[in-house]
N, C-alpha and C positions, 0 to 999 in steps of 0.2 A: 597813739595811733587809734583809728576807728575802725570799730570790727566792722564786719560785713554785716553783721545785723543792725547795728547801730545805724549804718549808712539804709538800710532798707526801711527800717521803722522810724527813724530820726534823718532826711536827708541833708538837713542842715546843721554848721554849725552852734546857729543860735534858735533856740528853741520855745514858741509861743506857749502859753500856758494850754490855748485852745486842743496844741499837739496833743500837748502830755492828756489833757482829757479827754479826746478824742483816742487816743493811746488805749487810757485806763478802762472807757466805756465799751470798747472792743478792739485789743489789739490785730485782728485780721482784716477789719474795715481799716484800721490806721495804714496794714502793710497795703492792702488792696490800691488804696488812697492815695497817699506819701509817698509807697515806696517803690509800684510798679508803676502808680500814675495812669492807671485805669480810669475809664471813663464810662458810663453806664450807656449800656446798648442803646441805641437808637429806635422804636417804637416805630414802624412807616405802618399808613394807616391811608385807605382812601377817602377823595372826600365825596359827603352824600351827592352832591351833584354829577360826579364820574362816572359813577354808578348809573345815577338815576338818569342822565343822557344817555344813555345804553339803553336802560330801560322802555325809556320813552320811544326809541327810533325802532327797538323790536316791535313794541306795540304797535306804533304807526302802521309797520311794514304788514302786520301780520293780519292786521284791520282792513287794508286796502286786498290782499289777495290770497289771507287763511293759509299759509305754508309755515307750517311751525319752525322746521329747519330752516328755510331763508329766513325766517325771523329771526331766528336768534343770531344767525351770520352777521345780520344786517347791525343787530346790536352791540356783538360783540367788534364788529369795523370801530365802532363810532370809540372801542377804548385805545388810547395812546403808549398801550403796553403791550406785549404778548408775554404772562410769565404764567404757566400753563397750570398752575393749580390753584390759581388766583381764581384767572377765564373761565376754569372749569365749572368753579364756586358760581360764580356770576351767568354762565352756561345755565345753571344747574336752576339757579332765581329766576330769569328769564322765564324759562321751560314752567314751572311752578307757577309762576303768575298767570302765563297762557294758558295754561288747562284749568286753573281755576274761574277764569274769565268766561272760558268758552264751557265751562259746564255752565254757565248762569244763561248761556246764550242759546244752550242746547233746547233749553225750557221751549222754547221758540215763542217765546212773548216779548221780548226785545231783539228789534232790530239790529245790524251791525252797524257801529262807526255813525249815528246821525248828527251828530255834530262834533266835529275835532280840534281842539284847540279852538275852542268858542272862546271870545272876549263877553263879558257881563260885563252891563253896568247897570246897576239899581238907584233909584231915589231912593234916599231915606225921608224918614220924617222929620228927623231936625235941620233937611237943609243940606245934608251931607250926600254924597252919590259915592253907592261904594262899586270899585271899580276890578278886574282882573281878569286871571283866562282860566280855562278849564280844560282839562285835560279832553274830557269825551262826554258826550251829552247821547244818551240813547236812552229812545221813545218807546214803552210797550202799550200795545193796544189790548186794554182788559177784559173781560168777558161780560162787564156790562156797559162796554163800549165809551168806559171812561179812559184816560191814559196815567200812563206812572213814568216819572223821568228816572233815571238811575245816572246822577252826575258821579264822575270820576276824576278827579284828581289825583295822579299819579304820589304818593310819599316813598320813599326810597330810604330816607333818614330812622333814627331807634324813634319807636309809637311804641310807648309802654301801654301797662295793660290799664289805666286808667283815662282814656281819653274822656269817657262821658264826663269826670267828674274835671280837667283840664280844658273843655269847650266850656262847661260851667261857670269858671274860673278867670274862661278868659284867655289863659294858657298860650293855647293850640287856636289862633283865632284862623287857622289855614284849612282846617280838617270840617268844620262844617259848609 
């Protein structure tokens, strides 16, 4: 007859070598494994672009008529979830991004919003044209009446703390 152990840590009658060492090298993994038949948590994780569409339609919103709370409403509409500590998180990044934005805007040498979702397209010199969109193109008018662009490209996704030497690189060819 098979004890109850035997059937926990051994479920079978016929037994692979792998068992027994799997067994040997930690018998609470083998029971874990084998004998309740557990299965490792599942990991849910969002993707950068879930976010970053949120992101993006606050910013829009907030650009077009400066109300911080309708913006982040407006951002947080655009998620396909309500699970309230998630939002909050993402409430909370919204919020952060807008007041770091608008203290640069405070300076009152750039404009709001003068170009939104610009398409570029450049000649290169070998023939190539490089082509894409940009988040927000805004113009400041200098004090010796030269101008300074400040382009924005919206990233949402992990930017370690190396980018300079990643643009360098090659890397990150999105970020310049």
């Amino acid at each position: 007859p098979i004890t109850v152990g035997q059937d926990l840590f051994f479920p079978r009658q016929r037994v692979k070598p792998t068992l027994i060492e799997t067994y040997y090298s930690c018998p609470r993994l083998n029971f874990i494994e084998k004998g309740l038949r557990l299965q490792p948590r599942p990991i849910y994780k969002l993707a950068a672009n879930t976010v970053g569409t949120a992101i993006h339609s606050a910013l829009q919103a907030y650009f077009t008529d400066h109300d911080l709370a309708k913006a982040v409403q407006v951002g947080l509409a655009e998620l396909a979830f309500d699970y309230p500590p998630l939002t909050k998180n993402i409430a909370k990044e919204i919020t952060y991004i807008l007041k770091e934005l608008d203290q640069l805007f405070a300076t009152g040498k750039f404009k709001f919003a003068t170009e939104v979702e610009k398409e570029v397209k450049r000649k290169l010199q070998n023939g190539y044209t490089l082509v894409g969109r940009v988040d927000r193109i805004d113009i400041a008018e200098l004090d010796d009446n030269s101008k300074a662009f400040l382009v924005l490209d919206y990233k949402t996704g992990n930017v370690d703390g190396s980018i300079a030497k990643s643009i360098y690189l090659g890397n990150k060819l999105q970020l310049p």
